[in-house]
N, C-alpha and C positions, 0 to 999 in steps of 0.2 A: 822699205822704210828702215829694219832691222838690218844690221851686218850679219853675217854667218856666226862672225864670231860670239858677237853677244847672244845669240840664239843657243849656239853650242854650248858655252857657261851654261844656260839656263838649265839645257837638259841633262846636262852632267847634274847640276844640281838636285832636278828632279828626280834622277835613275839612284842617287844617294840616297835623298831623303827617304825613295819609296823601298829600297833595303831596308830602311830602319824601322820602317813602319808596317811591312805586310802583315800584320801579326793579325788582323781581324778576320775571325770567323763568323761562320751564321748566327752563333750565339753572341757574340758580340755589339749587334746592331745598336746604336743609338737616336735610328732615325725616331724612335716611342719616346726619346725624354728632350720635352721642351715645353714652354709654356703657352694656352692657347694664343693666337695671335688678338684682339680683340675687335678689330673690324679689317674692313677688307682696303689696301692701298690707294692711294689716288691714281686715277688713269693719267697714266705721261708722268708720274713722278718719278720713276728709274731710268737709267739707260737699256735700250735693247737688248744689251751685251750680258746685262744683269737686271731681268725683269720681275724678278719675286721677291717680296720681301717673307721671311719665315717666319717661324717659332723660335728657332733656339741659332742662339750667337753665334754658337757652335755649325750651325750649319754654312755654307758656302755652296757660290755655282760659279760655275765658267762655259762658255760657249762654245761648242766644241766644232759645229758645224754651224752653216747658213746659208741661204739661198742665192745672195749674191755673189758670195765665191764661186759656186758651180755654175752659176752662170758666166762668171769670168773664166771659169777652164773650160768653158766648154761643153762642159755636162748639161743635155737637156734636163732641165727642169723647171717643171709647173706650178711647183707651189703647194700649198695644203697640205703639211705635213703630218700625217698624222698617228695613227697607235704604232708603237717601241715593243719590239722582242731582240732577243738575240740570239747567236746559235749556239742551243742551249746545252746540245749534246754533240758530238762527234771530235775531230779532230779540231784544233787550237779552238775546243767549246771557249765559249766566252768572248772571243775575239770583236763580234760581226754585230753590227745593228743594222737592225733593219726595219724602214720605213716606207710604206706609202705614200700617194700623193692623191687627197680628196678632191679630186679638178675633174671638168668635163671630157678631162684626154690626162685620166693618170695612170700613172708609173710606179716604180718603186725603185727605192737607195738603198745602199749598202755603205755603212760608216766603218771605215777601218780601226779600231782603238790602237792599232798597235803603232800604226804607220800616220795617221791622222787623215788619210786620203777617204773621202766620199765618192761614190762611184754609181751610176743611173746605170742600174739591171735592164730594165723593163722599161724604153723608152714611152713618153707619154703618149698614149692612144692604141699602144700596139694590141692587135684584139678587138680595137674596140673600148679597151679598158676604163673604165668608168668609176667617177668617185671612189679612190681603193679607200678604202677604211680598216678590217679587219688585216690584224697581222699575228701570227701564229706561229711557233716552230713544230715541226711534228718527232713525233718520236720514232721516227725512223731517218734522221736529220735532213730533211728539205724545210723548207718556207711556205706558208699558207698565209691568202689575202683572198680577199673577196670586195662585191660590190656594195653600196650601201644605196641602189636603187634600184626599186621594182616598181612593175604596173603592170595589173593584168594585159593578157595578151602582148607584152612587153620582150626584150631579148634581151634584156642585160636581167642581175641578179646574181651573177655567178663567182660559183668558186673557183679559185685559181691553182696552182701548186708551181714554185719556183724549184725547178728537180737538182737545179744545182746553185743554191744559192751564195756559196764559199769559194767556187771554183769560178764562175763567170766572169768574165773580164769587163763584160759591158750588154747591151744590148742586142750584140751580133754574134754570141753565142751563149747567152741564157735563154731555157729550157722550159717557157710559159704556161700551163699546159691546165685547157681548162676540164675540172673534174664535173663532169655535168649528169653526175648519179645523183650530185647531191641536191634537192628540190631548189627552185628559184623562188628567192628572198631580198626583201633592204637586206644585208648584212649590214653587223658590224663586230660584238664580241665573237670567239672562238675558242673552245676551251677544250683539252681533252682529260676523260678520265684515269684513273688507274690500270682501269681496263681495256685503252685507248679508245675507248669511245670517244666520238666528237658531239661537240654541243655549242648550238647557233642559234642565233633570233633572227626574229622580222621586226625589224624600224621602224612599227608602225605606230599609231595610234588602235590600239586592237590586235596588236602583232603577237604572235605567238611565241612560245621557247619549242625546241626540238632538239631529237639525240637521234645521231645518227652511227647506227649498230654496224662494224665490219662484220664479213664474213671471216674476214681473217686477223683476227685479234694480235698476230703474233708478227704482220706484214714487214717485209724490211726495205719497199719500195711504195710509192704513190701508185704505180699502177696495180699493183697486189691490194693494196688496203683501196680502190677506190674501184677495183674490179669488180664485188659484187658485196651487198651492204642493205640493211634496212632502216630504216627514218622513223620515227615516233612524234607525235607534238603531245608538250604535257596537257594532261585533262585535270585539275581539279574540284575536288568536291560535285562529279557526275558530270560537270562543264557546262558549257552553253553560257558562260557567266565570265566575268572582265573581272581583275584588279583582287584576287581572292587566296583566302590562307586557306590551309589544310591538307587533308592526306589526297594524295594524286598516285595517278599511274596515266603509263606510256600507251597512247593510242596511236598504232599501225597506219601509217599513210603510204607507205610503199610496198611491196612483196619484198620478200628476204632477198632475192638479186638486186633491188632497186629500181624495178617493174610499176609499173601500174597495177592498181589492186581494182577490178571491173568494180563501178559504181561507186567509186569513192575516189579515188586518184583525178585532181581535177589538169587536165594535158593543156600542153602549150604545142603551138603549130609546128616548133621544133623537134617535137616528141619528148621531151622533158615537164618534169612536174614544175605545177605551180604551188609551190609551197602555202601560201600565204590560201587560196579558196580553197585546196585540200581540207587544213585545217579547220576551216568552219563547215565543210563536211561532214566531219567527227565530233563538231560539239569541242576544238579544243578552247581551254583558255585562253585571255586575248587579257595583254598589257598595255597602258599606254604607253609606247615608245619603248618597250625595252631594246637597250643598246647596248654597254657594255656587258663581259661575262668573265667570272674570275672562279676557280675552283681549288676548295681549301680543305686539308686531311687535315680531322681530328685528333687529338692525342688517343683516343679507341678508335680510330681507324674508320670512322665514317668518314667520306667526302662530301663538303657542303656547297652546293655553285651560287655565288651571290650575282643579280642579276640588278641592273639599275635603269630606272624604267623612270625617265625624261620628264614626262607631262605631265605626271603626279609627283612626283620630288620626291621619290621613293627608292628604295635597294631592298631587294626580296632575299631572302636566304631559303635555299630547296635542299633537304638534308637525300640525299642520293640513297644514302641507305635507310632508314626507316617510313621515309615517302611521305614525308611532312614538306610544306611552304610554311612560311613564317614572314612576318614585314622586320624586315634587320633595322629598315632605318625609316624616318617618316619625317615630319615637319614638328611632329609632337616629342621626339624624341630630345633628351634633355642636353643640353648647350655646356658646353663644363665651367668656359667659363662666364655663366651666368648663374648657371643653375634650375635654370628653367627651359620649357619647351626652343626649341630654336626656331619653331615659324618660318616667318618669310625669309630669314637669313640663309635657309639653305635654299635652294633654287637646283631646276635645269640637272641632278646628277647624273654623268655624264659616262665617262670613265670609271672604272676599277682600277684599283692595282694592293698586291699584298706583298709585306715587307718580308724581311728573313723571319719572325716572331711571329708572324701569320695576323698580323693587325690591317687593316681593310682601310683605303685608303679613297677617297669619292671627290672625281674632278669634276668641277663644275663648268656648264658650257652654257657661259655669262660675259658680257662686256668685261672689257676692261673696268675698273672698280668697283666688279661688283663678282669677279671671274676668281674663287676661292678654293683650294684643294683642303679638302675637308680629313681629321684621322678618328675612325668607328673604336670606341675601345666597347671588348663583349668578352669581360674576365670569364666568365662559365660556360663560354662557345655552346650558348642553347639557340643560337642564331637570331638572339634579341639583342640590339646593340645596348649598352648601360647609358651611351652618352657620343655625342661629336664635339670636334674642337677644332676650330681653326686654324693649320697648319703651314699654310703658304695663302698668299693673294699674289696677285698677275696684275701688275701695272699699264702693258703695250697696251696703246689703242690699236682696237678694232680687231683686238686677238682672244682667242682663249688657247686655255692648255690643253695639250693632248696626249696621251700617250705614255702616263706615266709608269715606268719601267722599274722595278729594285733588281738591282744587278746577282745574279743566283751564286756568283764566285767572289763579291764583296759584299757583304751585308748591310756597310757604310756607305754606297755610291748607289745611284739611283739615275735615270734619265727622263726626261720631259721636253715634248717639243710645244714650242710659241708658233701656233698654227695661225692663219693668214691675219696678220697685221696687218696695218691700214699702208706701211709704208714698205708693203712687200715681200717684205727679206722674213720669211721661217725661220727659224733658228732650233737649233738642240741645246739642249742645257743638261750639265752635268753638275750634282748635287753631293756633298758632301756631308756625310755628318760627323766627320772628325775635324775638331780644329784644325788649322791652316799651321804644319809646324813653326815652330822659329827656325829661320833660318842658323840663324848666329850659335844656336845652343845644337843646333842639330847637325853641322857639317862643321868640321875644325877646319883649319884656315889652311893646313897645309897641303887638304886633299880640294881645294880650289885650285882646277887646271886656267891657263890663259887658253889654250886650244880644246878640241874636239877633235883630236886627228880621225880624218877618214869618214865624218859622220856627216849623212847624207837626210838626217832628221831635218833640219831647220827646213831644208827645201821642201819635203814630205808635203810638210804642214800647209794648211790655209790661212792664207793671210789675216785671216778676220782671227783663226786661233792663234796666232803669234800672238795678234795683236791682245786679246782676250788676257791669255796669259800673263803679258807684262803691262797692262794695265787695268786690269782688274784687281780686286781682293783675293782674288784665289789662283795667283801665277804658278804655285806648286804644283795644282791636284789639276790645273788643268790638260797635261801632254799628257798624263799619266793616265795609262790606260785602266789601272784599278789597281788597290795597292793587295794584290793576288800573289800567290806564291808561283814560284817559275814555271811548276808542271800545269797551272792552267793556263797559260797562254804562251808557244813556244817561240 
């Protein structure tokens, strides 16, 4: 629909503007300053292209991928897109997003920022693979996912490990590779410590949290850290009790290889544990629905994992170092911009995500008009939030959000995917919190070239992000992979 050439102006224009502007660091962020929004959008009042309305003017999105494109190249995909990491550490850190697909035969993608190309890793079903939800990086740079459904005696639940996430071309030579030390659960958050401990729930109505202990703290491969390893579910206040504050400690459900422990370890026919009747072996704690998991270092150096648990409309804060539970967020928790309890307004919280400023961010998994991304401010980090405010709503029908992301090398850009709308097409959305430059003030007229010589971007792209770009409100910041300095992304 675009010429080459008008495409090529545009990214000259953008590769400019984003010189001018890399200057944002962690301490920089502005995703914290805006005004609550005061109710949530009408379902169907945006374009697909641009389904949120915000808090602050200052913010902007643009579309970066969607599912009808990769269906027109080609790319198996099923749909359901759902939690956003990226690869957080190794070579061109920053580059890569990467996504699952919540379908009874899912996969997982790989978004290129650099190049604008999306690419199906993990063709839909292969395995087996089922509803992916969790998405993870690890610190030894591969990719973690897992499933978000169990049932006793059941064979799905499982964790995954993509051993070459940055390197795979496609489905015929990524690296699947299922880690099955770790007990069988719904997943869906995944979080790891300082210590690289990892830590995961069960989905349920009554589901548990757990931490799961390497033997080898220091591993620089998935099969080293997934080789031999012990599992814990939190107990607190003595256990045998649902939905509760106070001091906890870690109750043993596996042997330090990751063995059955005789008369407590409850086995599946595969010879793998079942996480979920283990736990009520040992008396552990049981949430309703905890699902997402996010973990945040103190300014004194405790690490606190916020945990948000669906069916009570609740986000739990677990202080890792002094072995305290706290309720962070609740329905009584005060509204900013009312001033009072916020009730029923908050609903269904869904997701986690923490910005550069460590401020705690609760998506909501609600229809359309009523599907609100919520921001916790908790000035004295005693993991009692002060207050919530309404931050973004989601207009698509028949969708919610998923997945929201803050990008670790921009402080400013953030990502979210528009998970199964009614009319198909998933989408990623890229979010800015820096206004949209002026063009006219920002590039002098002389360095406007008529050509691109040589540039092979315009084709890169997906047509839905061309299209995104030049007619949206945010044609600048959308090619632009982050407005990051050179050494993070080469």
């Amino acid at each position: 629909m675009f010429k080459h050439k008008t495409l090529s102006v545009i990214f000259v224009l953008v590769l400019l503007v984003m010189t001018k502007t890399a200057q944002a660091t962690v301490a920089d962020t502005h995703f914290a300053k805006f005004h609550p929004v005061s109710g949530s959008v009408a379902a169907g009042s945006l374009p697909e292209s641009s389904p949120f309305t915000f808090s602050s003017t200052s913010f902007s999105q643009v579309r970066i991928a969607d599912r009808i494109s990769q269906l027109k190249l080609g790319e198996p995909n099923s749909g359901g897109w759902d939690m956003i990491t990226a690869n957080e550490t190794g070579f061109d850190a920053g580059r890569y997003l990467f996504i699952p697909f919540e379908t009874l035969e899912a996969g997982v993608q790989r978004i290129d920022l650099k190049t604008g190309l999306t690419k199906t890793l993990v063709q839909p079903g292969t395995q087996g693979f089922t509803k992916g939800d969790a998405s993870r990086w690890t610190p030894w740079d591969s990719y973690l996912t897992a499933e978000e459904f169990w049932e006793k005696g059941g064979t799905k639940g499982r964790l995954f490990e993509l051993t070459n996430p940055t390197t795979a071309t496609g489905g015929g030579d990524s690296n699947f590779v299922h880690r099955s030390i770790v007990p069988r659960v719904a997943h869906e958050g995944l979080a790891f410590d300082k210590e690289n401990n990892l830590y995961f729930i069960d989905e349920f109505n009554g589901g548990s949290i757990y931490k799961y202990v390497p033997a080898s703290h220091a591993a620089t491969t998935g099969n080293e850290y997934f080789f031999a390893g012990q599992t814990f579910v939190l107990q607190v206040n003595g256990g045998d009790n649902a939905n509760v504050v106070g001091s906890f400690v870690w109750i043993p459900i596996t042997n330090t290889t990751g063995g059955p422990i005789d008369g407590i370890s409850v086995m599946n026919a595969d010879g793998t544990i079942d996480g979920r009747e283990t736990a009520k072996m040992v008396k552990g704690t049981g949430y309703q629905r905890p699902e997402d998991i996010e973990i945040k270092t103190l300014v004194n150096g405790d690490e606190m994992l916020f945990v948000a648990t669906t069916s009570t409309h609740e986000v739990y804060s677990i202080n890792l170092d002094s072995n305290e539970v706290n309720l962070f967020v609740s329905r009584n928790t005060v509204d900013k911009s009312t001033g009072v309890s916020v009730g029923t307004s908050l609903a269904n919280p869904d997701n986690l995500a923490i910005d550069a400023a460590g401020n705690i961010y609760i998506v909501e998994d609600q229809p359309a008009g009523m599907a609100d991304i919520w921001f916790a401010r908790d000035t004295d980090n005693d993991g009692v939030a002060d207050s919530v405010a309404r931050w973004a709503s989601l207009s698509t029908i028949g969708a919610e959000a998923t997945g929201l992301y803050f990008d670790k090398f921009d402080a400013n850009v953030a990502y979210v995917n528009v998970q199964h709308p009614d009319s198909l097409v998933d989408s990623t959305i890229m979010i800015s919190a820096i206004p949209e430059p002026n063009l006219a003030s920002a590039i002098p007229e002389s360095n406007l070239p008529s050509e691109l010589p040589g540039s092979n971007l315009s084709s890169a792209m997906p047509e839905s992000m061309a299209l995104s770009m030049l007619l949206s409100g945010v044609g600048l910041m959308g090619f632009i992979v982050h407005r990051r300095s050179e050494n993070s992304i080469s």
